[in-house]
N, CA, C and O atoms as a printed pandas DataFrame, in Angstrom:
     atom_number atom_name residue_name chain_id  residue_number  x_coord  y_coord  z_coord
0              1         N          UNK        A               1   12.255  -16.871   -2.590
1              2        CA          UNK        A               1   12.870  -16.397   -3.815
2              3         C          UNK        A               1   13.085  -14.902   -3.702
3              4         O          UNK        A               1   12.127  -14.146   -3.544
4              5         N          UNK        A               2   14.297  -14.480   -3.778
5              6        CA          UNK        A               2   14.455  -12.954   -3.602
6              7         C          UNK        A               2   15.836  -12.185   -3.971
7              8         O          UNK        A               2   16.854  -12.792   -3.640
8              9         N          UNK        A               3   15.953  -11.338   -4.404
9             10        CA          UNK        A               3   17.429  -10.778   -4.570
10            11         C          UNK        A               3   18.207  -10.034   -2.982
11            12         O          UNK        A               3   17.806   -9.026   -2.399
12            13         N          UNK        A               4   19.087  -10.690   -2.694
13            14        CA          UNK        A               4   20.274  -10.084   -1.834
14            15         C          UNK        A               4   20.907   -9.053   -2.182
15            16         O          UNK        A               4   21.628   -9.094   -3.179
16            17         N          UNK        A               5   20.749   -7.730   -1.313
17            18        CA          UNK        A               5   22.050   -6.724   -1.522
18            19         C          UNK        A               5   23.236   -6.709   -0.988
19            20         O          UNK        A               5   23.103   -6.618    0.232
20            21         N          UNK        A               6   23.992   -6.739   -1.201
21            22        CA          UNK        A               6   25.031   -6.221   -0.325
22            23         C          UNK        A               6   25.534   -4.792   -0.346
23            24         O          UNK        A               6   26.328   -4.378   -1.190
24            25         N          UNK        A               7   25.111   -4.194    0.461
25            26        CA          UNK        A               7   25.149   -2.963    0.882
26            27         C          UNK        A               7   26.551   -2.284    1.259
27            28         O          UNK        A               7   26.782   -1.105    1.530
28            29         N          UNK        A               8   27.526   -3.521    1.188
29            30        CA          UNK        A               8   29.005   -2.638    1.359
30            31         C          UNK        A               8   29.145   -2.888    0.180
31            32         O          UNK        A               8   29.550   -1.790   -0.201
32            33         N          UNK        A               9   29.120   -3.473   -0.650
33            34        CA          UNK        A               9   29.277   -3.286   -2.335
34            35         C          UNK        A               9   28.453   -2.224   -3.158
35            36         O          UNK        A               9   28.960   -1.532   -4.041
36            37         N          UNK        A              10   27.178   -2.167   -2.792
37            38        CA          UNK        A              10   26.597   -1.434   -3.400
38            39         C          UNK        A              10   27.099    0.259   -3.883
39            40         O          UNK        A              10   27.732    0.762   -2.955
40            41         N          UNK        A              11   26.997    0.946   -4.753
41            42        CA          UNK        A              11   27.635    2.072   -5.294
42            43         C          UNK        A              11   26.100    2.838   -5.238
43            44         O          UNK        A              11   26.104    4.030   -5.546
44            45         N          UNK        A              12   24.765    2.207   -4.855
45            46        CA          UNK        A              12   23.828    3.422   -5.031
46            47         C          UNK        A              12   23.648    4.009   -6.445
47            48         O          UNK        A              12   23.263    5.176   -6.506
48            49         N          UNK        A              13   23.917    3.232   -7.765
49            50        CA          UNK        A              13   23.745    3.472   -9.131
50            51         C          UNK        A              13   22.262    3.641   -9.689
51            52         O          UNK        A              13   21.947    4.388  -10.616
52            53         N          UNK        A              14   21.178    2.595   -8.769
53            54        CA          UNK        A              14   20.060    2.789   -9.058
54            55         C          UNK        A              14   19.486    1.494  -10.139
55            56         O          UNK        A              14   18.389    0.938  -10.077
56            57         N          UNK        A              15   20.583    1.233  -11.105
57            58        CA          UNK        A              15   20.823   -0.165  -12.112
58            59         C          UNK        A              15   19.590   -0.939  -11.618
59            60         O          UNK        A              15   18.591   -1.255  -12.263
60            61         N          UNK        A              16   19.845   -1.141  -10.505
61            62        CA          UNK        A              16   18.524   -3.115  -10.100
62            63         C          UNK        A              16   17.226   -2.106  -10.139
63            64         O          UNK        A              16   16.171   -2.669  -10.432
64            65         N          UNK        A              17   17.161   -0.788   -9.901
65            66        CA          UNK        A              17   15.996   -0.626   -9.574
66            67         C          UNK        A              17   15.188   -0.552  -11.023
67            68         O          UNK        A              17   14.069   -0.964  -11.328
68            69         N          UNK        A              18   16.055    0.037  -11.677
69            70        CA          UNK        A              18   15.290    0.618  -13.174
70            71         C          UNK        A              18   15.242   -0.486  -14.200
71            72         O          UNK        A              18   14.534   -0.442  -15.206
72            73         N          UNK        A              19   16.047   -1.480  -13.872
73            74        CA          UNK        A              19   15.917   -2.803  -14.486
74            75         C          UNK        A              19   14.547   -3.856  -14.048
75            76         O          UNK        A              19   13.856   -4.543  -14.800
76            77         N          UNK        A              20   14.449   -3.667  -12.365
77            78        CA          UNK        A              20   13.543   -4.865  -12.520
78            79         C          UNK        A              20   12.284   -4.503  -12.881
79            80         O          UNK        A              20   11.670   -3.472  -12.606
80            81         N          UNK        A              21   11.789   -5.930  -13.851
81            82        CA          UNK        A              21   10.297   -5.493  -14.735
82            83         C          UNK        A              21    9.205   -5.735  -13.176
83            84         O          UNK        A              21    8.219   -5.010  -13.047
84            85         N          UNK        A              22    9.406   -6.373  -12.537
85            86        CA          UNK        A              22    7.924   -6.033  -11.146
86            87         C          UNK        A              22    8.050   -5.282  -10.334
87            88         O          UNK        A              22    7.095   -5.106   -9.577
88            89         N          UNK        A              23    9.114   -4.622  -10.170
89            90        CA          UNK        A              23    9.398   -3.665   -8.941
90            91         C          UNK        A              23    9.378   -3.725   -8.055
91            92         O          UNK        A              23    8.968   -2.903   -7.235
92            93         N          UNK        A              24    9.938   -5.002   -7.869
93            94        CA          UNK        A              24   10.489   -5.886   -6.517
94            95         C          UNK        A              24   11.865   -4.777   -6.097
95            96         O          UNK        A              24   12.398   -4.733   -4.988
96            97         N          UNK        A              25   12.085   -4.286   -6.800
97            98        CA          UNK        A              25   13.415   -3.464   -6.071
98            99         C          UNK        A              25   13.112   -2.130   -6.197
99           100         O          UNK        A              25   12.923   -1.524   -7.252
100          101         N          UNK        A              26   13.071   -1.673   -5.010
101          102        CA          UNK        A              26   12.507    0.240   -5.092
102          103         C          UNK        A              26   13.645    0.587   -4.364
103          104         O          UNK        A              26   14.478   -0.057   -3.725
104          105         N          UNK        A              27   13.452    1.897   -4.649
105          106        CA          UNK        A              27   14.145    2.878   -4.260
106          107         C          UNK        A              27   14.002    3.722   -3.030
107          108         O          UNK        A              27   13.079    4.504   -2.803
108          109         N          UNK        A              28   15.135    3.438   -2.192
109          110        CA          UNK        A              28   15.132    4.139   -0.791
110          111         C          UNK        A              28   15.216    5.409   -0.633
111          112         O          UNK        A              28   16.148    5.616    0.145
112          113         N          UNK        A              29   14.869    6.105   -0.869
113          114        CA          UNK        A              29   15.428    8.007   -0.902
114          115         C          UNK        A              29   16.000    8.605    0.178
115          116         O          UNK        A              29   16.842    9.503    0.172
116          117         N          UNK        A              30   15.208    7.744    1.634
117          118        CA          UNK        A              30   15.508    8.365    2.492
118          119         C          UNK        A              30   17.265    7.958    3.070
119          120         O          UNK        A              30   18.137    8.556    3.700
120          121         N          UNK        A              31   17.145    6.882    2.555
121          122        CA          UNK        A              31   18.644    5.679    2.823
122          123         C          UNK        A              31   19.534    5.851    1.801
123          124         O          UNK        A              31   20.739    5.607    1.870
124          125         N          UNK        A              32   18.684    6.454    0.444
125          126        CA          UNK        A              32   19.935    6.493   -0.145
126          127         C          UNK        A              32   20.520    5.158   -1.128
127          128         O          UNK        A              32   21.681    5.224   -1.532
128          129         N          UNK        A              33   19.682    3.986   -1.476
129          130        CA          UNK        A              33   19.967    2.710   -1.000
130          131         C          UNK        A              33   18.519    2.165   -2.163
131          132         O          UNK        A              33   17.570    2.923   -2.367
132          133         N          UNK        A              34   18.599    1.029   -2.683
133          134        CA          UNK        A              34   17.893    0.021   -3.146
134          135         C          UNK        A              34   17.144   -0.544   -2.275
135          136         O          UNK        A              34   17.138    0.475   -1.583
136          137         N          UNK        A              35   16.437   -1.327   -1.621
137          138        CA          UNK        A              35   15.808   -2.070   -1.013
138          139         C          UNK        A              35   14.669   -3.042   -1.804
139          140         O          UNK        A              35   13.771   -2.612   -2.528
140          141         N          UNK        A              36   14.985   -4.737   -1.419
141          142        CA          UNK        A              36   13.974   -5.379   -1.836
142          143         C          UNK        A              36   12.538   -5.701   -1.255
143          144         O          UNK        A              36   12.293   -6.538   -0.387
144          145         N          UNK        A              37   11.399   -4.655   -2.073
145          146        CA          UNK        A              37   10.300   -4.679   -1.149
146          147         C          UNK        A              37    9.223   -5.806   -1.296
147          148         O          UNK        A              37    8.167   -5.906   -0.672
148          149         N          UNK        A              38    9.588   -6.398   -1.989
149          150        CA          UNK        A              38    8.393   -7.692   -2.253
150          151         C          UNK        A              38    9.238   -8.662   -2.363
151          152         O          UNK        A              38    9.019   -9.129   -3.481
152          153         N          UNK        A              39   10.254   -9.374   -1.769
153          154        CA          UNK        A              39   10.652  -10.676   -1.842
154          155         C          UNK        A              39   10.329  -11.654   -2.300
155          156         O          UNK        A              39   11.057  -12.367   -2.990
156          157         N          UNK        A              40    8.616  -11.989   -1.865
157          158        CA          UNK        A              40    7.870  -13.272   -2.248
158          159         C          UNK        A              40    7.322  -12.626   -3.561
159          160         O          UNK        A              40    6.153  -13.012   -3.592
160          161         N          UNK        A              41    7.460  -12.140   -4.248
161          162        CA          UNK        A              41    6.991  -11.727   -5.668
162          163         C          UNK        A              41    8.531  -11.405   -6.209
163          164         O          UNK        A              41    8.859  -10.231   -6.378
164          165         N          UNK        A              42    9.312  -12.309   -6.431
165          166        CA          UNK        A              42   10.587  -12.221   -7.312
166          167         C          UNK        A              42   10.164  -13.414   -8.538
167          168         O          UNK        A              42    9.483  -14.413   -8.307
168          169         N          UNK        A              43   10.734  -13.047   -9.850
169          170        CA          UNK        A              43    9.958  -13.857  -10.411
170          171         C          UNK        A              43   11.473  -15.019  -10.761
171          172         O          UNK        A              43   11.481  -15.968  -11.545
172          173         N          UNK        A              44   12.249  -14.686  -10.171
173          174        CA          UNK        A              44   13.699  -15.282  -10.380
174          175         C          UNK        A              44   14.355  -15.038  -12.548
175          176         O          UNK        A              44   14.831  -15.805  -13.385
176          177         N          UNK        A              45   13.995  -13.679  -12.531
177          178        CA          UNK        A              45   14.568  -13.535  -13.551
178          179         C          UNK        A              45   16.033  -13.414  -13.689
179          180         O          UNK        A              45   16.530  -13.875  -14.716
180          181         N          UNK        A              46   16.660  -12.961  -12.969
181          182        CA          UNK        A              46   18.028  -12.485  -12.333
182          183         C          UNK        A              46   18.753  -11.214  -13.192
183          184         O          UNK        A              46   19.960  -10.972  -13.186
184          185         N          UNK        A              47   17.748  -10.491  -13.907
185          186        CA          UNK        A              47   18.454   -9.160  -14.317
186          187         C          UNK        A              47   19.185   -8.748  -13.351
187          188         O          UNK        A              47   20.345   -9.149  -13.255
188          189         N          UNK        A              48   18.664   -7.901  -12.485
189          190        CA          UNK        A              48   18.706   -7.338  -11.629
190          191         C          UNK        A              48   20.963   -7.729  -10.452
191          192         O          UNK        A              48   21.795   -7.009   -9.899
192          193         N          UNK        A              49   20.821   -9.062  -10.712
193          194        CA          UNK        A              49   21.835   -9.523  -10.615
194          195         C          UNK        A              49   23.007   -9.154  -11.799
195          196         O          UNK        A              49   24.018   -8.477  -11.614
196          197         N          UNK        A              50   22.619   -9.730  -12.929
197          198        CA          UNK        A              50   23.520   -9.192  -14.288
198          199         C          UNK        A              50   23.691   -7.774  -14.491
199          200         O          UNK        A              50   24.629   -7.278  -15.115
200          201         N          UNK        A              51   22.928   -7.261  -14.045
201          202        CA          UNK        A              51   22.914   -5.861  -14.705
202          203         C          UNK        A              51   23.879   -4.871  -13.505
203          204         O          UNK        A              51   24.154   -3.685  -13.684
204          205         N          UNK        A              52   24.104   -5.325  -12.829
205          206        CA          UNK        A              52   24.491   -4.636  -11.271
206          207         C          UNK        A              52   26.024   -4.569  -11.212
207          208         O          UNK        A              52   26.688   -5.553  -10.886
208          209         N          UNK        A              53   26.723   -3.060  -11.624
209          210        CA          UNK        A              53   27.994   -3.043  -12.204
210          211         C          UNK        A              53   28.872   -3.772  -10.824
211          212         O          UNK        A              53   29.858   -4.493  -10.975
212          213         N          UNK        A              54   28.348   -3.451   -9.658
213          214        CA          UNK        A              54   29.136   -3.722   -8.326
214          215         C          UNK        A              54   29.088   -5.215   -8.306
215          216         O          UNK        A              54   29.903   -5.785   -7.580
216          217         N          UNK        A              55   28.376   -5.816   -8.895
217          218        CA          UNK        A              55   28.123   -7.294   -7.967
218          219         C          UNK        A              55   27.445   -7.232   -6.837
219          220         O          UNK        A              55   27.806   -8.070   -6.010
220          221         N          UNK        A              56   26.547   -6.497   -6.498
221          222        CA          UNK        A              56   26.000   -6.484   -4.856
222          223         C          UNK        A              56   24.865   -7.085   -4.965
223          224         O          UNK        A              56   24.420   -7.225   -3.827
224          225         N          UNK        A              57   23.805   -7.732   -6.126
225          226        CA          UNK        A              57   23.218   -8.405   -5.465
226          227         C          UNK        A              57   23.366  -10.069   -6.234
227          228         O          UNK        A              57   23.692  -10.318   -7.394
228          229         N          UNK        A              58   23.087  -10.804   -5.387
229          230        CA          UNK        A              58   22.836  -12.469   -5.229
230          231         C          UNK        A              58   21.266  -12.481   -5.612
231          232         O          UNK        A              58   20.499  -11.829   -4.905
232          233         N          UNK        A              59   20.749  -13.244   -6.770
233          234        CA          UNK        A              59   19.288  -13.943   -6.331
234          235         C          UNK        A              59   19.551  -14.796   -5.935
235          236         O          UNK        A              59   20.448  -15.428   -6.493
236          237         N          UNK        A              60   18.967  -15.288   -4.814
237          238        CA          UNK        A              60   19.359  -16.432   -4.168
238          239         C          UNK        A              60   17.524  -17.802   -4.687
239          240         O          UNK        A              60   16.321  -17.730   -4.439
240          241         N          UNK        A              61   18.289  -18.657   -5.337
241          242        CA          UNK        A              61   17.093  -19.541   -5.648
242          243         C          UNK        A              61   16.600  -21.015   -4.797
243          244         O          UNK        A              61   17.355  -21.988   -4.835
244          245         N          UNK        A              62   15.517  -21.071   -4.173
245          246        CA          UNK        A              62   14.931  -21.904   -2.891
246          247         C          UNK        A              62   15.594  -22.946   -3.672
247          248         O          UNK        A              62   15.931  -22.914   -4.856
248          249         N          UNK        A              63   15.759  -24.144   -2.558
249          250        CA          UNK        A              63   16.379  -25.189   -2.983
250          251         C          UNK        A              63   14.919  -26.039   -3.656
251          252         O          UNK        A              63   15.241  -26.950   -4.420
252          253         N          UNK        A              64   13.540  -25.872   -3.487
253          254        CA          UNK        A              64   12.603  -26.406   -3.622
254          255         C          UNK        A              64   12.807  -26.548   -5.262
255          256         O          UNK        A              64   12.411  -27.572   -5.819
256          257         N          UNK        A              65   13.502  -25.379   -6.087
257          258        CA          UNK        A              65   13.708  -25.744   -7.702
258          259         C          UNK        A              65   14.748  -26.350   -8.052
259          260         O          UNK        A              65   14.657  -26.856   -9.171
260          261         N          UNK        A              66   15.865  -26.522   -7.440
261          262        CA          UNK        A              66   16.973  -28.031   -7.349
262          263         C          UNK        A              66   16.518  -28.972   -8.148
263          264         O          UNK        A              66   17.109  -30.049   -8.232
């Protein structure tokens, strides 16, 4: 369970980071860049997706909840 960036979409707005409530998405400083640092701790809320003016990220949800 985890959110996807896409990094040629991404605009670097900061949006997923200040949105997500676990802080599964931090902030790269050195990159410049979002990065998802806890993957296996996504709680599949999908702010982070809605809120993201670019469209750059996907939560992608395991097929195990199908």
């Amino acid at each position: 369970m985890t959110a996807k960036i896409d990094y040629e979409r991404c605009t670097g707005c900061k949006k997923c980071h200040e949105v997500c409530p676990l802080d599964i998405i931090v902030w790269d400083e050195e990159k410049g860049r979002p990065v998802v640092a806890y993957p296996d701790e996504c709680q599949l809320c999908f702010i982070c997706q809605e809120e993201c003016p670019a469209y750059a990220i996907k939560v992608e949800v395991p097929i195990i909840f199908w």
